[in-house]
Structure formats: C-alpha cells, structure tokens
SEKE-742623 format. One line per 5 residues: number of its first residue (from 1); their letters; for each residue x, y, z of N, C-alpha, C, O. Coordinates in nm, 2 decimals. Layout:
<atoms>
NUM = a = X:Y:Z:X:Y:Z:X:Y:Z:X:Y:Z  ... .
</atoms>
This chain:
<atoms>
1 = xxxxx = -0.44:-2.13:-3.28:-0.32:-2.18:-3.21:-0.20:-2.12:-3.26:-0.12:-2.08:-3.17  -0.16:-2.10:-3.40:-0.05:-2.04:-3.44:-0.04:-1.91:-3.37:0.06:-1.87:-3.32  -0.18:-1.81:-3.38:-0.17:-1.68:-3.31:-0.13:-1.65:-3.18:-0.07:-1.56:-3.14  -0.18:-1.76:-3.12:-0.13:-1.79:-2.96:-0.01:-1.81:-2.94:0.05:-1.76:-2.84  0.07:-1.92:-3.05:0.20:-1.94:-3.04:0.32:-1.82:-3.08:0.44:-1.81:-3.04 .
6 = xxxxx = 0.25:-1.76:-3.17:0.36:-1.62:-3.20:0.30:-1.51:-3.13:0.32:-1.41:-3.19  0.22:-1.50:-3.00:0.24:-1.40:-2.88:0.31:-1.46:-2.80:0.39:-1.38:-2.74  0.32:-1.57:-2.78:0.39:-1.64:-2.66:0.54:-1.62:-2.71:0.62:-1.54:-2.65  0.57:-1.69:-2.83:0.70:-1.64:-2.83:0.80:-1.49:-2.87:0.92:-1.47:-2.88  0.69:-1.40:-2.88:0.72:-1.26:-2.87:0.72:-1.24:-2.70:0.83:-1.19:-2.67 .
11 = xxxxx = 0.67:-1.25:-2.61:0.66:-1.23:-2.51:0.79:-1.33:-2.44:0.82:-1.31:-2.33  0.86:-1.43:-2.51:0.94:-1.48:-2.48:1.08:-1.40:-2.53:1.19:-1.41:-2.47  1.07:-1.34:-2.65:1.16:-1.24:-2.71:1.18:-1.10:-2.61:1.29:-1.04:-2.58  1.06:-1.08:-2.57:1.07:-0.93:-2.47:1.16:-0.99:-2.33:1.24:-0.92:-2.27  1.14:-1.11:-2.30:1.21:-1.11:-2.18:1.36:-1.12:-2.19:1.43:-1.04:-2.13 .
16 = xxxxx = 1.41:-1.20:-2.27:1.55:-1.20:-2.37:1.63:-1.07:-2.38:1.75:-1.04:-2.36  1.50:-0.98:-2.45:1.55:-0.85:-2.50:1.58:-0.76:-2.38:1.68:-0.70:-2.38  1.49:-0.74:-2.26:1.49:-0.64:-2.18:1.61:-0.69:-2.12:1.68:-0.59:-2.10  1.66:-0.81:-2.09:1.75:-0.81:-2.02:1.91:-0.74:-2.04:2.00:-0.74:-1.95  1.91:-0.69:-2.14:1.98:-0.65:-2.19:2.02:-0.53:-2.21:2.13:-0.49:-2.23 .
21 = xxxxx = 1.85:-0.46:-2.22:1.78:-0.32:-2.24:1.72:-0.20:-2.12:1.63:-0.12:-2.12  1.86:-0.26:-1.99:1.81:-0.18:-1.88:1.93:-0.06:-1.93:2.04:-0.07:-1.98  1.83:0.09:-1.87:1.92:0.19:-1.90:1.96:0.22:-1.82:1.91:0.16:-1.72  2.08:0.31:-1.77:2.19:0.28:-1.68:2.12:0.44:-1.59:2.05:0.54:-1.62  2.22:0.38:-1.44:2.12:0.52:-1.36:2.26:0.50:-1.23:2.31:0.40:-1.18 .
26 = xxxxx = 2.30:0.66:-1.22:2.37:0.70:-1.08:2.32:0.69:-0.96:2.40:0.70:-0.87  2.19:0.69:-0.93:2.15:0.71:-0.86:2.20:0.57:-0.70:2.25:0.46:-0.72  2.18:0.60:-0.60:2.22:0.49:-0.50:2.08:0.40:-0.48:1.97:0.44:-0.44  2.10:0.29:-0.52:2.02:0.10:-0.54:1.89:0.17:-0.34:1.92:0.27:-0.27  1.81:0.10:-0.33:1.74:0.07:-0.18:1.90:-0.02:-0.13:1.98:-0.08:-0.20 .
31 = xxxxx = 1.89:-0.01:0.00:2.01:-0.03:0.06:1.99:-0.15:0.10:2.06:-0.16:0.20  1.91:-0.30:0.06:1.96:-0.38:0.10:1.95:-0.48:-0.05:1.93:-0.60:-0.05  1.95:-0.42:-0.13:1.99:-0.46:-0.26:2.13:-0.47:-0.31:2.18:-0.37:-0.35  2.20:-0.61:-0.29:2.27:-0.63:-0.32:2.39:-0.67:-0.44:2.51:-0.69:-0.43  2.30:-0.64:-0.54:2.36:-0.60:-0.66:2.44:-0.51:-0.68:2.43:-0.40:-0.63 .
36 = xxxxx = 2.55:-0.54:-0.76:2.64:-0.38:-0.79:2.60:-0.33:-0.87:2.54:-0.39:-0.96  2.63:-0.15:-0.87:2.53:-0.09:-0.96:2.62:-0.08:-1.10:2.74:-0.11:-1.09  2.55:-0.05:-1.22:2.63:-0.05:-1.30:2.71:0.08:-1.31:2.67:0.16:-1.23  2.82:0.12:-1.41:2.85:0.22:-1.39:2.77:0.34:-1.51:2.72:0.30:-1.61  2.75:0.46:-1.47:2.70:0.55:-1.58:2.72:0.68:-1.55:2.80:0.71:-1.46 .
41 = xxxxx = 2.63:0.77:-1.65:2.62:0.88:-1.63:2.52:0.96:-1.58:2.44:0.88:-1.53  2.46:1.11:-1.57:2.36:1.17:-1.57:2.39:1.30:-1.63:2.48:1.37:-1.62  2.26:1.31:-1.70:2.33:1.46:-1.76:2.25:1.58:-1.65:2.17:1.55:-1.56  2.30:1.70:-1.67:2.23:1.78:-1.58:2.11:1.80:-1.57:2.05:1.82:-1.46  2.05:1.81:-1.70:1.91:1.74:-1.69:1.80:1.74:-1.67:1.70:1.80:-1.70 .
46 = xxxxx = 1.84:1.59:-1.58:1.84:1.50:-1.49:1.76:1.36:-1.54:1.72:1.27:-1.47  1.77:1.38:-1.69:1.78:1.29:-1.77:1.86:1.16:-1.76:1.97:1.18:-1.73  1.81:1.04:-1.77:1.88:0.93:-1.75:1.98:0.88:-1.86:1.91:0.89:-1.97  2.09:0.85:-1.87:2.14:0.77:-1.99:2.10:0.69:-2.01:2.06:0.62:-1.91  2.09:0.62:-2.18:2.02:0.53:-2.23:2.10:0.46:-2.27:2.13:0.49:-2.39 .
51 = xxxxx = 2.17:0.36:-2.22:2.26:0.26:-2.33:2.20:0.17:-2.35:2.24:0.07:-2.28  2.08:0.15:-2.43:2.02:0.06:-2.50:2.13:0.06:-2.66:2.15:0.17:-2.71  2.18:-0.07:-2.72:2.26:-0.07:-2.81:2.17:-0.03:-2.95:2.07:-0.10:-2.99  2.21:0.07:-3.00:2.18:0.18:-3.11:2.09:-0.02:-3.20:1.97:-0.05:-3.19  2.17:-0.07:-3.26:2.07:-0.13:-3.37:1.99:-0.22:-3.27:1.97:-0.33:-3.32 .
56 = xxxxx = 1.95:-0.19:-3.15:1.84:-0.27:-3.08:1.70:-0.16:-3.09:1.59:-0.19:-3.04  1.72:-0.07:-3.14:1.61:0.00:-3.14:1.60:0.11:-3.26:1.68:0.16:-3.34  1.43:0.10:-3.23:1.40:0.20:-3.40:1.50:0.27:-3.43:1.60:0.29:-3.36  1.49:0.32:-3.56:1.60:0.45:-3.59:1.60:0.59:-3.54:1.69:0.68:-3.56  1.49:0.61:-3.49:1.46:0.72:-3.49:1.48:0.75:-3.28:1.48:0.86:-3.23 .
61 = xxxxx = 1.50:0.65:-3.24:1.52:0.65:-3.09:1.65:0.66:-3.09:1.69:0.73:-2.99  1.75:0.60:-3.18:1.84:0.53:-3.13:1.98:0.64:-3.08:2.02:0.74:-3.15  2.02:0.60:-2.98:2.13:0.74:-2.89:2.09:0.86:-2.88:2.15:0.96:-2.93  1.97:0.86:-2.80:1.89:0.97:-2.75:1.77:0.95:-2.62:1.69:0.86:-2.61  1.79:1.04:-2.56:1.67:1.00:-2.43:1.54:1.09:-2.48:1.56:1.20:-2.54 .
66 = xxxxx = 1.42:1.03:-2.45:1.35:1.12:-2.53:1.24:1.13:-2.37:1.21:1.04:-2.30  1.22:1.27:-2.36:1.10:1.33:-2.30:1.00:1.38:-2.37:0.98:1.39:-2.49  0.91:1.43:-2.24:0.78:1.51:-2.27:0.79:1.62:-2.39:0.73:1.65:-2.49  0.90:1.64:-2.32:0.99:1.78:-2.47:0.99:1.77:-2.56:0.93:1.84:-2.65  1.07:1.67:-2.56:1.15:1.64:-2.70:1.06:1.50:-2.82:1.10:1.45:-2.93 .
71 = xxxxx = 0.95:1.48:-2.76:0.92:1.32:-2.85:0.75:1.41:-2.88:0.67:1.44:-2.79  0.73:1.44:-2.98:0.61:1.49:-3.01:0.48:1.38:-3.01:0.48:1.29:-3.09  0.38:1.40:-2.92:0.26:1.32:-2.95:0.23:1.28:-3.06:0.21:1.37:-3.14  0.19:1.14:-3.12:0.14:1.07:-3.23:-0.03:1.15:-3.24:-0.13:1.15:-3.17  -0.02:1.21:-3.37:-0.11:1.29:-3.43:-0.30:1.19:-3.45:-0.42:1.23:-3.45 .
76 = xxxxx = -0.22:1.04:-3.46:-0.29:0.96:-3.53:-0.40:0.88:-3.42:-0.35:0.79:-3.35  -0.47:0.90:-3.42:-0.56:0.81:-3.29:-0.53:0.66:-3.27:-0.55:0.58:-3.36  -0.49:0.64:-3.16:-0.43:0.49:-3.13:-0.56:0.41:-3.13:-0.68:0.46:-3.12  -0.52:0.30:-3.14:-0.65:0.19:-3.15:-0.64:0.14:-3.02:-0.54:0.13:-2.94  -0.80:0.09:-3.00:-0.89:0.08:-2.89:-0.76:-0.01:-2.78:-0.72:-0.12:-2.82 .
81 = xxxxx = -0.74:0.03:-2.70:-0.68:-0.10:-2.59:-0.75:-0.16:-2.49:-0.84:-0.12:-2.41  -0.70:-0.28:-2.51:-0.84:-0.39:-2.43:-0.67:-0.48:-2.38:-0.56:-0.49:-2.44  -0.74:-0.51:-2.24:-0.65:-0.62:-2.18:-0.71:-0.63:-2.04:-0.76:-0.54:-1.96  -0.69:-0.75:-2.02:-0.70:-0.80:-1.81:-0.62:-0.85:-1.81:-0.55:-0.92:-1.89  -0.62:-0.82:-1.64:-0.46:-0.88:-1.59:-0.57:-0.85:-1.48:-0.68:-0.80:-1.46 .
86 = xxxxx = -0.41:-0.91:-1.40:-0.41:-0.89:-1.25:-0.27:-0.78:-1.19:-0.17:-0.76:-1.26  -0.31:-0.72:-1.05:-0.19:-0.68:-0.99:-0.11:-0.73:-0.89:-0.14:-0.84:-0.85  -0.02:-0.66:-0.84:0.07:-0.76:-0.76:-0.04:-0.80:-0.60:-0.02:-0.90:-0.53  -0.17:-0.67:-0.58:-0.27:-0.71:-0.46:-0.37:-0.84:-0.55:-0.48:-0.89:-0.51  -0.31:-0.89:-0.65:-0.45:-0.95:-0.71:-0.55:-0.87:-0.74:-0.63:-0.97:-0.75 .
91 = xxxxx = -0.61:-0.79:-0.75:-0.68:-0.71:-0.83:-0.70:-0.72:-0.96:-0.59:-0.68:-1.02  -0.84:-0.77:-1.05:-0.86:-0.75:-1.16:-0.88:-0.61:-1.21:-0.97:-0.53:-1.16  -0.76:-0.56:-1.33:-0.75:-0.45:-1.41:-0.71:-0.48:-1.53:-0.62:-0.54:-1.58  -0.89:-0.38:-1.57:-0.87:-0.35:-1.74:-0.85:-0.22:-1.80:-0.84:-0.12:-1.73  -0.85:-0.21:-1.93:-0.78:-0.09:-1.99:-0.93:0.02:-1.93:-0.92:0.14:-1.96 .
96 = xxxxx = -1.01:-0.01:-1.87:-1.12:0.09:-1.83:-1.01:0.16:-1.72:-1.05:0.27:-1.69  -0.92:0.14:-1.67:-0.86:0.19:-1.59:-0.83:0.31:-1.58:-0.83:0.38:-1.48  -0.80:0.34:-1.74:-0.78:0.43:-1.77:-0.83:0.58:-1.77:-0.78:0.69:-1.75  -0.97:0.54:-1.79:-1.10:0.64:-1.80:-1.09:0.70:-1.68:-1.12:0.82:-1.69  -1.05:0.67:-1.56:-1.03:0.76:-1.38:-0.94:0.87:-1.39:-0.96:0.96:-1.30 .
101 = xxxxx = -0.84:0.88:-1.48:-0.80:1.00:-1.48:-0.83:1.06:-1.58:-0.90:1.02:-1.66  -0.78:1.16:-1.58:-0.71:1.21:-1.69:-0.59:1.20:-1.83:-0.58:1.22:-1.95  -0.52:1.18:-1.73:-0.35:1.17:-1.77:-0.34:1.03:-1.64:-0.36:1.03:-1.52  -0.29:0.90:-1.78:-0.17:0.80:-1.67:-0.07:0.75:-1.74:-0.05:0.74:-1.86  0.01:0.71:-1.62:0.17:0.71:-1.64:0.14:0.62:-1.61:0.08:0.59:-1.51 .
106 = xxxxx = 0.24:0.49:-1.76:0.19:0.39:-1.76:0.40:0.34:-1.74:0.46:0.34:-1.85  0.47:0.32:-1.62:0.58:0.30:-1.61:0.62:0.16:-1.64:0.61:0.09:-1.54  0.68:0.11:-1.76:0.72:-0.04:-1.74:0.88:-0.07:-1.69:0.98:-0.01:-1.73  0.88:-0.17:-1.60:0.99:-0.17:-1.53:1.01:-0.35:-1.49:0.92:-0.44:-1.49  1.15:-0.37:-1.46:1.17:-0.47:-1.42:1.25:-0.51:-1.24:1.29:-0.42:-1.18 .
111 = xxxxx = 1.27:-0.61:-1.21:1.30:-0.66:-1.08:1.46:-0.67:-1.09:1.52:-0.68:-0.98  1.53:-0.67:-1.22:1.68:-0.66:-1.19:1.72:-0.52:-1.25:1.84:-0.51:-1.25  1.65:-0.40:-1.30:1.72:-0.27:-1.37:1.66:-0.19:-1.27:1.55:-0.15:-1.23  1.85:-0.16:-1.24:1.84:-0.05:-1.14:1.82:0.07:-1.20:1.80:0.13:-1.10  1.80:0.17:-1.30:1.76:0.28:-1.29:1.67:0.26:-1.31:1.64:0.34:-1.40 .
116 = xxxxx = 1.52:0.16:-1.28:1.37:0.17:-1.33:1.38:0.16:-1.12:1.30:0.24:-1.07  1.44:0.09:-1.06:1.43:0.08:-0.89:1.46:0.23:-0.85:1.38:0.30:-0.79  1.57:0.27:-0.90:1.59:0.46:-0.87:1.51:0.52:-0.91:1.50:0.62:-0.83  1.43:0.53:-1.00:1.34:0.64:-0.96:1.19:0.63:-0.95:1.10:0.71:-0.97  1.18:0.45:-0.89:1.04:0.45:-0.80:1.06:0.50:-0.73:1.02:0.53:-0.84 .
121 = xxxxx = 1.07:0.59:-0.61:1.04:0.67:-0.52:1.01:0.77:-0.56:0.89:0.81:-0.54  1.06:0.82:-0.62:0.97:0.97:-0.66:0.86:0.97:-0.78:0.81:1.07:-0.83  0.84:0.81:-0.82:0.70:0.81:-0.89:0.62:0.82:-0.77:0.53:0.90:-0.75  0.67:0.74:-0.69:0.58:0.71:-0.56:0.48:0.81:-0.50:0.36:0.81:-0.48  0.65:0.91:-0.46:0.57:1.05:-0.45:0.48:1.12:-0.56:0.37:1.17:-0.53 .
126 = xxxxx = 0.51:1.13:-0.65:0.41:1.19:-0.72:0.30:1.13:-0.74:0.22:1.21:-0.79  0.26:1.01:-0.72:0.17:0.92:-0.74:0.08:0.99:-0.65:-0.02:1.04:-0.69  0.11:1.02:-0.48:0.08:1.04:-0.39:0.05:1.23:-0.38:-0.02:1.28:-0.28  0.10:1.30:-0.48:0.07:1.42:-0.44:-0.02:1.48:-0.58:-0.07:1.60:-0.57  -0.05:1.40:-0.69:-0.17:1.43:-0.80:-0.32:1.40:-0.75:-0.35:1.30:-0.68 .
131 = xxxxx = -0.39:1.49:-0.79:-0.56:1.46:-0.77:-0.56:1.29:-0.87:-0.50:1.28:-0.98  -0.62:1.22:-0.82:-0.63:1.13:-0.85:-0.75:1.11:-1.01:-0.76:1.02:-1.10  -0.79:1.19:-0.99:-0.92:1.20:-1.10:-0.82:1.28:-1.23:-0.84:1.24:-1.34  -0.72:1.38:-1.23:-0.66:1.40:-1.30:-0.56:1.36:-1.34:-0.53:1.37:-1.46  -0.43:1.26:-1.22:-0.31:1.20:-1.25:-0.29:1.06:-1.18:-0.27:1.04:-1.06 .
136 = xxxxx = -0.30:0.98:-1.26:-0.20:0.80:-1.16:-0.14:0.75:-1.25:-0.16:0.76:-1.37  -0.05:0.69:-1.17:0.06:0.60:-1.22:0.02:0.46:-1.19:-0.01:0.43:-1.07  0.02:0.34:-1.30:0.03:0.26:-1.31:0.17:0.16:-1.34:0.23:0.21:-1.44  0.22:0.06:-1.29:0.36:-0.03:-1.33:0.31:-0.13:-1.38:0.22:-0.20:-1.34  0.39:-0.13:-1.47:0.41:-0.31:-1.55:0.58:-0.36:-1.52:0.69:-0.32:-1.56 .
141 = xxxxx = 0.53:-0.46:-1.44:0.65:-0.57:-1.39:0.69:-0.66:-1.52:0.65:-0.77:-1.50  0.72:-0.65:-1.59:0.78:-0.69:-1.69:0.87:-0.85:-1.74:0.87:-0.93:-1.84  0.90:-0.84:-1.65:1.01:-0.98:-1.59:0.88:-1.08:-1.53:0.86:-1.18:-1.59  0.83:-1.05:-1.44:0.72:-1.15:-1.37:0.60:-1.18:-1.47:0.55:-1.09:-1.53  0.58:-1.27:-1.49:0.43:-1.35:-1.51:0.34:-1.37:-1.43:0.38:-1.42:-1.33 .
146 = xxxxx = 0.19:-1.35:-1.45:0.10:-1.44:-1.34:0.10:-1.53:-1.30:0.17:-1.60:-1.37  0.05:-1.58:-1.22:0.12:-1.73:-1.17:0.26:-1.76:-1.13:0.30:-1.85:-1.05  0.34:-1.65:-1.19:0.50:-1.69:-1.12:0.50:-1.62:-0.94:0.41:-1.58:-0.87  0.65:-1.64:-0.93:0.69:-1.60:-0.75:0.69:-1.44:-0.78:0.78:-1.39:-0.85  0.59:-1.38:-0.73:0.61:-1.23:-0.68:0.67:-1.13:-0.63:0.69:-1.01:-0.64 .
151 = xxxxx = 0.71:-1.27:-0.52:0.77:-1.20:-0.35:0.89:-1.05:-0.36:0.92:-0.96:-0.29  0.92:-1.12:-0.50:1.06:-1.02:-0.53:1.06:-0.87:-0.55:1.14:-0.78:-0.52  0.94:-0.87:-0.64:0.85:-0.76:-0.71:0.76:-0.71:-0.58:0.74:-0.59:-0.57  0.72:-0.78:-0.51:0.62:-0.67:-0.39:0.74:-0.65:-0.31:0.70:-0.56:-0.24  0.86:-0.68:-0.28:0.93:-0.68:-0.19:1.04:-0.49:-0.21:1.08:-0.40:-0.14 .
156 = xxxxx = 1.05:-0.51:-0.38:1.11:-0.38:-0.44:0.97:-0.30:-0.42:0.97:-0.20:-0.35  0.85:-0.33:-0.47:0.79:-0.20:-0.41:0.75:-0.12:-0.30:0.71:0.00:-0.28  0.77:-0.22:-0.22:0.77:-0.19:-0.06:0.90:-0.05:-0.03:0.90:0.07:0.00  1.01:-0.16:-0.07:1.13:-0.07:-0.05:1.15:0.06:-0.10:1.19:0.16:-0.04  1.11:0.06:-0.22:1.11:0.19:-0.31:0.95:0.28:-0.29:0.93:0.37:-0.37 .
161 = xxxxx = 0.88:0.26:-0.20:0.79:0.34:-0.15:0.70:0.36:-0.32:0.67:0.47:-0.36  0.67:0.25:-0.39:0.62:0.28:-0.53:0.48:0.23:-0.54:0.44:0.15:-0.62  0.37:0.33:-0.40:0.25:0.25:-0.38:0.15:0.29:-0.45:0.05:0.35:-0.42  0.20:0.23:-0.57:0.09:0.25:-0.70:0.02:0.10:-0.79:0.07:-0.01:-0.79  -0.10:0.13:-0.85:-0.11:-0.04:-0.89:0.03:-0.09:-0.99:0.07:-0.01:-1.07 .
166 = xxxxx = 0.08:-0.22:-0.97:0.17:-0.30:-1.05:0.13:-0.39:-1.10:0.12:-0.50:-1.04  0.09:-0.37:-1.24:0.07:-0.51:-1.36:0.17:-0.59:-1.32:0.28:-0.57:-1.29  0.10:-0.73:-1.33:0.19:-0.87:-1.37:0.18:-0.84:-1.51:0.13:-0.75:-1.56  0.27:-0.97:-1.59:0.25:-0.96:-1.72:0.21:-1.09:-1.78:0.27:-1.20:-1.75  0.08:-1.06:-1.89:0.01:-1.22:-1.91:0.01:-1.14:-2.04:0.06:-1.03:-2.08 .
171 = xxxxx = -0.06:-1.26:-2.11:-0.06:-1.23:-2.31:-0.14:-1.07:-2.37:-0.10:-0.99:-2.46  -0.26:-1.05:-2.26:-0.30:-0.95:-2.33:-0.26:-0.79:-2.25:-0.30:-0.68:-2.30  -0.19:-0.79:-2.16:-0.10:-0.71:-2.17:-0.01:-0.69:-2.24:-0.01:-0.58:-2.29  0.07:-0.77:-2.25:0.20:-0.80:-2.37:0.14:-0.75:-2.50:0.21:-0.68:-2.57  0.01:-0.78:-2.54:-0.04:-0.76:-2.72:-0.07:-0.63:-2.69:0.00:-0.57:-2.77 .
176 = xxxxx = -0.15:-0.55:-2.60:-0.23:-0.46:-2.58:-0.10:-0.34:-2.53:-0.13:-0.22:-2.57  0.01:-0.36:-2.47:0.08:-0.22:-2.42:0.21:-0.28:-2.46:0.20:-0.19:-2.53  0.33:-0.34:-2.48:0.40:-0.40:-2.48:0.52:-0.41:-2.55:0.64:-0.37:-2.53  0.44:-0.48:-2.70:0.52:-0.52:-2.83:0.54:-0.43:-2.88:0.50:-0.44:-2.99  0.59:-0.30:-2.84:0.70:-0.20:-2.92:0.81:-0.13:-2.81:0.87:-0.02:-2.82 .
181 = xxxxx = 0.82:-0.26:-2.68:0.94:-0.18:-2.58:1.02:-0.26:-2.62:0.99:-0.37:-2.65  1.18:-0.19:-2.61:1.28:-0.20:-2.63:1.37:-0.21:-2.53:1.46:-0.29:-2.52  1.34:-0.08:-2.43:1.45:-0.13:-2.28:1.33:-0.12:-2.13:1.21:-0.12:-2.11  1.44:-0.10:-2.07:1.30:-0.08:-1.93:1.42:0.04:-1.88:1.53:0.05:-1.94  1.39:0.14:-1.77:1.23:0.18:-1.80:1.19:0.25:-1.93:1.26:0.34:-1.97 .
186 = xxxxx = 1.10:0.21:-1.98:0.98:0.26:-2.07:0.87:0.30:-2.02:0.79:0.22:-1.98  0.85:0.48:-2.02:0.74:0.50:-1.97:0.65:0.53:-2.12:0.70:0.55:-2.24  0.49:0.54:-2.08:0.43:0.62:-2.17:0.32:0.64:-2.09:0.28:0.58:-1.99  0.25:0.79:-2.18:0.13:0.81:-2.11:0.02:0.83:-2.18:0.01:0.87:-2.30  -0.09:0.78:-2.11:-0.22:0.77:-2.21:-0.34:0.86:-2.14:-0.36:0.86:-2.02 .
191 = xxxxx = -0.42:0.94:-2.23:-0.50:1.00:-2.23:-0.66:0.92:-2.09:-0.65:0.81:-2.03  -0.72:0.96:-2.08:-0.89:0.93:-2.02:-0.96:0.84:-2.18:-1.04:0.75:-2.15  -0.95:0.87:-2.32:-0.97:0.78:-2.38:-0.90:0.64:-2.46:-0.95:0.56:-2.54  -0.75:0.66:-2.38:-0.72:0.56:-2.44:-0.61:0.56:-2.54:-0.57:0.46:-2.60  -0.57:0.71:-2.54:-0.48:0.73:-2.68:-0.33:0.76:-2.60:-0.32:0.81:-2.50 .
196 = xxxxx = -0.24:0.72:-2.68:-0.12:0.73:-2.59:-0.08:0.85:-2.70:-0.09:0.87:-2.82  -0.01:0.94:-2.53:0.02:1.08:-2.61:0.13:1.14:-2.62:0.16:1.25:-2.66  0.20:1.05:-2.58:0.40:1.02:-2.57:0.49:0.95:-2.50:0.49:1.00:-2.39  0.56:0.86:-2.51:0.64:0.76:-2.48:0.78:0.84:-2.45:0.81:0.94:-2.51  0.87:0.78:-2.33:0.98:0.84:-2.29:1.05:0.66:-2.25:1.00:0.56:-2.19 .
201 = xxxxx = 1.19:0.67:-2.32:1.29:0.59:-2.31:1.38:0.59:-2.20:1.47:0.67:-2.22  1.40:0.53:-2.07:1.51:0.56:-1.99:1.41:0.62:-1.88:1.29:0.62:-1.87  1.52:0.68:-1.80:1.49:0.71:-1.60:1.49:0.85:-1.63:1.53:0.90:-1.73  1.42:0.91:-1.52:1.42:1.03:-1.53:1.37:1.08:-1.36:1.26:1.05:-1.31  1.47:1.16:-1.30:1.44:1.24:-1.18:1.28:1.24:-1.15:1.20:1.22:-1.24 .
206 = xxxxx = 1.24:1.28:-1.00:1.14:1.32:-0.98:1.10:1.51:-1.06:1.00:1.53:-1.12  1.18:1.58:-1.05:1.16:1.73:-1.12:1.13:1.70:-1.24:1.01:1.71:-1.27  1.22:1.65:-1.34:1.18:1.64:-1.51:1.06:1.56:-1.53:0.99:1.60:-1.63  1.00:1.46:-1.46:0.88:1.36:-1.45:0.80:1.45:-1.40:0.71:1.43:-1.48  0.75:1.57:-1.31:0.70:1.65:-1.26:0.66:1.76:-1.39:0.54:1.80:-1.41 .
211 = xxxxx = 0.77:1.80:-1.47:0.74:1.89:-1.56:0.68:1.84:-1.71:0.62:1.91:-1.79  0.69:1.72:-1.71:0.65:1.61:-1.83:0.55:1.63:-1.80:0.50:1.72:-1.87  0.41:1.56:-1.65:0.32:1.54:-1.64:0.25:1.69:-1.63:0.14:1.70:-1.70  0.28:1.79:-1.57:0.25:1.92:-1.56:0.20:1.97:-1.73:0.08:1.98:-1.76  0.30:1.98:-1.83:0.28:2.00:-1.95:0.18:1.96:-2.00:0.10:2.03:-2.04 .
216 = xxxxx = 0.18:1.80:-2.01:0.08:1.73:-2.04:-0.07:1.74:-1.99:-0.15:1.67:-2.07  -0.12:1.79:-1.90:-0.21:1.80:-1.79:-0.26:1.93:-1.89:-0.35:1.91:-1.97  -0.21:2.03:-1.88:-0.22:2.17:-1.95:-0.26:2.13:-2.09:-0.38:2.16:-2.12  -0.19:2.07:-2.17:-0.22:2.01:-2.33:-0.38:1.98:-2.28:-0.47:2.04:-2.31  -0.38:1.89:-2.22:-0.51:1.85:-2.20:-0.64:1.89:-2.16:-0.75:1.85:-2.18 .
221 = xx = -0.58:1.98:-2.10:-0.71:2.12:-2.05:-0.70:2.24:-2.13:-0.75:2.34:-2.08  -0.65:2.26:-2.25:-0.71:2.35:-2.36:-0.80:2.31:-2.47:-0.83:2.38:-2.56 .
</atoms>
C-alpha cells in the first residue's frame, strides 16, 4: 500500500511539475486553438528553446537543448521495461511494442504545451514516411489519465495530423517510462530490445528530428 501510495503521489508531482515545464516554441498554435502563444525563441538550428527553470532539472541538462548530437547514449544497459496501458483508440499496449521496430520515438507531450502541439505534424509525417519495421513513433499524453475525458487529446491529434499510437497515462507507465521527465516535450528513443539510447529535452523541427533518427538507424545497423 505505501508503494502504491508513493507512485501515486509522484505521478501527482509530474502533473504539478510539467505544468510549468513546457518549453517554449515560435512556431504558429493549429488555428483554432485559442490559447495565446507564449513568447520565445528559435535558434537556427531549429532547435527549440528550453526554458525549463535551471534548478528544476539535473545539473547536467540544465540551460541546454540536448539532441541526437549532442547527449551521448547511456553505455549501461537499461533495465527490463514492462508496462500496460491503453491508447487514446483503446488499444491494449505493452512494452513488447517495442520489439516492431527497430528504433522508437517515444514523444511525451501534453494538451496545454504548445511547442509539444508544433511539432506534432512533422512527427506525423515522419511517422508516415519510415518503414515501419525499422522506425515508429509512439506519444505519451501526459496530462490525461485513463478513465479521464480524452476528447481534448484526440481532438489535438486530429488537428495536428499526429496519427501515431497515444499512451494515456496510468501507474505503470509513470514507473516504467516517466519518473525522470522534467518538461514536455521530452522525447527519447529506445532500441527493438528495450534499451533507451538517448533522450532529447524540448521541440525540435521536422529536419533536425529527421537527422537524429537517420543517425540513430545507422548506429544501429553497424
């Protein structure tokens, strides 16, 4: 019971925290999102700015965007990931998901941070132009729970053309992929066995996300 009680309230910590921890994006909102955008920057790039506040995150992240580039793969073999959930079709998915590709891009994102809504479309696309056996993108909705109102979350994917599977978020997702994000979007990518082989903080163009997974793909076929 106490174990159940300190995931629940970490998973009540992540919602607290992300809200705070969206990274900022120029890009123009789906047009009938009514939100004002925040203000930011972009560097050339096409790197997103990260204003996640420096002592909200490790030391070693902190006032830096980190890519495929720049964030070197963890040397150390990640431990086994196990989790079910459902998706926003209702679809039961577990970490076997993984095993279909090769390389997946595991994007977590939320229903109010607009630079994770800007550059669903060009995951979308890329989702749509990789062999499927070597590249998919999966989302984790972050903000939504199972059992909560969806409508809002299928309604942004619709708009943003992001027709890829979308985790809800229940405990053993939260334990299993989760409890070390800091802002949204947080992407990372994991191997066909399971091993995550670099994590990226913040938004990032369709071209730079193109050349991340490209790299990556190559690493993995030598």
């Amino acid at each position: 019971m106490k174990n159940t009680q300190q995931i629940l309230l970490g998973m009540l910590i992540l919602f607290v925290f992300l809200l705070g921890g969206c990274a900022q994006n120029t890009e123009a909102l789906p047009k009938d999102r009514s939100e004002p955008e925040p203000a930011s920057s972009t560097a050339e790039t096409g790197v997103e700015e990260d204003n996640t506040p420096k002592d909200s995150m490790p030391e070693s992240n902190a006032g830096e965007n980190h890519t495929a580039a720049n964030t070197p793969a963890d040397s150390t073999p990640a431990p086994q990931i196990e989790f079910e959930c459902i998706d926003l079709d209702g679809n039961t998915v577990t970490a076997e998901v993984f095993a279909q590709s090769k390389l997946t891009m595991v994007n977590v994102w939320a229903t109010y941070c607009n630079p994770c809504l800007n550059e669903m479309p060009g995951l979308g696309e890329l989702a749509a132009e990789y062999d499927p056996e070597e590249f998919q993108i999966i989302g984790i909705v972050s903000d939504v729970l199972e059992g909560d109102d969806q409508s809002l979350a299928e309604s942004l994917v619709q708009q943003t053309g992001a027709a890829y599977p979308h985790l809800l978020l229940n405990r053993s997702v939260y334990t299993a992929l989760l409890t070390d994000i800091v802002a949204v979007p947080t992407t990372f990518f994991i191997d066909e066995n399971g091993e995550v082989l670099d994590t990226v903080v913040g938004a990032m163009n369709k071209t730079a996300w193109e050349d991340a997974i490209d790299a990556l793909l190559e690493q993995s076929g030598q």
